[in-house]
C-alpha positions as a printed Julia matrix, in Angstrom:
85×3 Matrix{Float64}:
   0.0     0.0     0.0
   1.26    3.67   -1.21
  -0.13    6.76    0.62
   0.82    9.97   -0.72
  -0.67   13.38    0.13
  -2.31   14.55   -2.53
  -3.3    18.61   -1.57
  -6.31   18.43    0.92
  -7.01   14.65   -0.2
  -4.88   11.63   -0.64
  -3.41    9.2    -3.3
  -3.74    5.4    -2.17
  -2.27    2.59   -4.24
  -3.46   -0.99   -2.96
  -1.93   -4.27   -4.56
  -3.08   -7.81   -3.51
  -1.69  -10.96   -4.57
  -1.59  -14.71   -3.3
   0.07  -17.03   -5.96
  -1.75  -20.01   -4.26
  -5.07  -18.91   -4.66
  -4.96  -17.35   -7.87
  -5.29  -14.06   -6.89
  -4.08  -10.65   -7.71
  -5.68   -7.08   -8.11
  -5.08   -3.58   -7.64
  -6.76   -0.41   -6.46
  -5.55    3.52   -6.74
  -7.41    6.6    -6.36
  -8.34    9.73   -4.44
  -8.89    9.29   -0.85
 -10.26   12.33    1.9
  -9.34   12.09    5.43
 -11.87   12.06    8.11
 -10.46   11.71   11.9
  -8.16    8.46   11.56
  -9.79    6.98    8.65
  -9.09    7.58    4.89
 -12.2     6.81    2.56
 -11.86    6.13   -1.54
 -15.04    5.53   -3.63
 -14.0     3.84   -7.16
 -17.05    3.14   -9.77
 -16.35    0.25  -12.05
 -19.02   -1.0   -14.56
 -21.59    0.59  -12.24
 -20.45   -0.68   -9.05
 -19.58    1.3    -6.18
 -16.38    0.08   -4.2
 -15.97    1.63   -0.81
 -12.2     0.99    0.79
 -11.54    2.72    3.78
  -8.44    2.31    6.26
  -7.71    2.99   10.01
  -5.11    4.4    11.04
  -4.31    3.12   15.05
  -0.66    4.37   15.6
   1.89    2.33   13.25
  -1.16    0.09   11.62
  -3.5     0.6     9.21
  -6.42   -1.48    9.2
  -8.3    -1.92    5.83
 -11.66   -2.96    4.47
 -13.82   -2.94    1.59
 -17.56   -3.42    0.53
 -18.53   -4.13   -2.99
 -14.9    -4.32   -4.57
 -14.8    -7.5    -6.74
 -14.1    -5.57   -9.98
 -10.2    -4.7    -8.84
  -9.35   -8.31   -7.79
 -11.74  -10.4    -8.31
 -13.86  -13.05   -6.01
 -10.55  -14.85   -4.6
  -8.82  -11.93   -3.1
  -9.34   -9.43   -0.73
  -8.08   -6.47    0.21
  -9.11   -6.57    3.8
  -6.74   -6.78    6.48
  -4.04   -5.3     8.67
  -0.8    -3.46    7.58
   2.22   -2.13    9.75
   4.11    1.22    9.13
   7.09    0.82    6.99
   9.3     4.1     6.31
């Protein structure tokens, strides 16, 4: 995951991939800030994906609703991420 500040929003860059279970996908767009929580809305073929990710000290905690267009049934981008500089 890539966070850059982007002005008064935010640029976030999400890859998934696990060889395994044939799996892979990707997700980038504008994200606004609200308290700890960053919030990006992609449309794809009519379908709203909401990602958002928590921010508790060096982890980010992600999740998703409706995001099967950026990497497929198999994956998900849900889950926990430590602080890497």
């Amino acid at each position: 995951m890539r966070i850059q500040a982007a002005g008064p929003k935010f640029n976030v860059a999400l890859n998934v991939s696990e060889p395994s279970a044939d799996c892979k996908g990707s997700i980038e767009g504008q994200a606004t800030l609200a308290k700890d929580t960053l919030t990006m809305i992609k449309m794809n073929n009519g379908e709203i994906c909401n990602l958002s990710i928590t921010f508790d000290g060096f982890e980010a905690r992600i999740f998703e609703d409706n995001c099967p267009a950026f990497k497929g049934m198999a994956c998900s981008f849900v889950g926990s991420l430590n602080r890497q500089k």
